[in-house]
Every structure is written in structure tokens, then in C-alpha cells.
C-alpha positions in Angstrom: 102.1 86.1 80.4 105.8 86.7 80.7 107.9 87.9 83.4 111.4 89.2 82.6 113.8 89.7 85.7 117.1 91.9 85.7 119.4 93.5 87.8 121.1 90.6 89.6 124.8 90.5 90.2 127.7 90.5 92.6 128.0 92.8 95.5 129.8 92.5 99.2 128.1 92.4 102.5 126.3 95.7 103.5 126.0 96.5 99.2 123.0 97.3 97.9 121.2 95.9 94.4 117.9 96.6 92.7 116.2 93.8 91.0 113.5 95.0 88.5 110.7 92.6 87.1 108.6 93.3 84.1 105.3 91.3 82.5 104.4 91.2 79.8 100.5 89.7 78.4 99.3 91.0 81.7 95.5 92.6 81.4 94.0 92.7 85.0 94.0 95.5 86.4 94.1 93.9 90.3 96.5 91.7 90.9 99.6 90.6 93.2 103.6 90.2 92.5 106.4 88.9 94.6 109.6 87.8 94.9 111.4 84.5 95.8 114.7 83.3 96.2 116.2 79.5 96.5 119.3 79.2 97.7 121.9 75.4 96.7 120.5 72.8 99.2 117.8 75.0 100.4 113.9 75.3 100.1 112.2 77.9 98.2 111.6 81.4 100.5 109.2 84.1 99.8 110.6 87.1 100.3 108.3 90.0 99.2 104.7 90.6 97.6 103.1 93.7 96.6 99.5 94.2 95.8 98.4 96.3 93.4 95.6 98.1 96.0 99.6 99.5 97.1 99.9 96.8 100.0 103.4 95.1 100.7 104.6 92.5 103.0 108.1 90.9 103.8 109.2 88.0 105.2 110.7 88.5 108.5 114.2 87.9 107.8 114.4 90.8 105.0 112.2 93.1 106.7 113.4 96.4 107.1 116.3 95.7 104.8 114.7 95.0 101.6 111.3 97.5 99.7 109.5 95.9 97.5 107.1 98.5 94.8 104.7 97.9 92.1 104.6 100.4 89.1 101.0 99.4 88.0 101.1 101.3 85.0 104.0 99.4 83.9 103.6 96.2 85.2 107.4 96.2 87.0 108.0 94.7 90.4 110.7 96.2 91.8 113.1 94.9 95.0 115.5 97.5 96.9 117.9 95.1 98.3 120.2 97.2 101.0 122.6 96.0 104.0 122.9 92.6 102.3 123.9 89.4 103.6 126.3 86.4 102.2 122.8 84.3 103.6 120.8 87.1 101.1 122.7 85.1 98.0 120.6 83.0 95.8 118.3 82.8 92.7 115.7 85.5 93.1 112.5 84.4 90.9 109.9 87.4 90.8 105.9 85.9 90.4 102.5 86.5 89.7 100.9 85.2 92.6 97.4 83.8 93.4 97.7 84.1 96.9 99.2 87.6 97.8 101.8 87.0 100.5 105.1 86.2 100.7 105.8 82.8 99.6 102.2 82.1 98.4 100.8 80.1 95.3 102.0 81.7 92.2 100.2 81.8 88.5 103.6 82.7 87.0 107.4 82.3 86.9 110.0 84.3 86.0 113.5 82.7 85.1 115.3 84.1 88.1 118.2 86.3 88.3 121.2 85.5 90.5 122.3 87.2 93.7 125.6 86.8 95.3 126.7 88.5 98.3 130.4 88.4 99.7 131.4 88.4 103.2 
């Protein structure tokens, strides 16, 4: 299995990106995806996780800011990222995860894709 992040970048407070995950080697047809960022000097943070039954949760401090979908026919996580914050920047890893919640034991990594917001 391989997971291929893109659509990180560079973007002022209040902007809006859209990160985009694709695996690869994936053949179960149930299964769970998130995200995760780590900021310098900070612990790892779930932020998102999608089920494939069509389920999503967020963490409370991206909630109602950030959507998180699942194309299941492509295998590609997607995260709408809007009204961003300087404390949104950091490296955002997308997973396969075990346990389907944000933040929750992950099979897979991705290699992350960076997000910097400006104030």
C-alpha cells in the first residue's frame, strides 16, 4: 500500500486549500482514512477520518472549518481546508487507519504535504 499526498502550499489566514490523498495496493472494500498534521515542537494531531460506510469525524478545533470525503471508487481522501489559521500550518500526513477516528492507530503513512498559513 501506498499513499500519495498533494495539494499543500502557502496561503494567508482566512484562504482556503484542498489536500487530495490517493492509495495505491488497496483491495478492501471497508476501510477508514484520515488526516494528521504535526506541527515544529508539537505532538502529532488528528485532524479528520472518513469511513468508507460514508461516516466522518473532526477534531474539535477544525470542526466546521475543514470537510473531509472519501471517493471509494478511487481510493482518494480528500480535505477542504477553509477560514484557515497561522495555528492550521504544519505537515499534513493522510493515513490508513486501524482505528477510525481522528488521531487513531494507523496501518499506513503517507509522506506528508506541507501547509503554511500566514497571518
Amino acid at each position: 500500500v501506498q499513499l500519495a499526498e498533494f495539494g499543500g502550499g502557502s496561503v494567508q489566514a482566512g484562504g482556503t486549500l484542498r489536500l487530495s490523498c490517493v492509495a495505491s495496493g488497496v483491495t478492501y472494500k471497508s476501510y477508514c482514512m484520515g488526516w494528521v498534521r504535526q506541527a515544529p515542537g508539537k505532538e502529532r494531531e488528528g485532524v479528520a477520518a472518513a469511513d468508507s460506510d460514508g461516516s466522518t469525524m473532526y477534531a474539535d478545533s477544525v470542526k466546521g472549518r475543514f470537510t473531509i470525503s472519501l471517493d471509494n471508487a478511487k481510493y482518494t481522501l480528500y480535505l477542504v481546508m477553509s477560514s484557515l489559521k497561522p495555528e492550521d500550518t504544519a505537515m499534513y500526513y493522510c493515513a490508513i487507519l486501524r482505528d477510525c477516528r481522528p488521531g487513531g492507530a494507523a496501518s499506513y503513512w503517507g509522506q506528508g504535504t506541507q501547509v503554511t498559513v500566514s497571518s
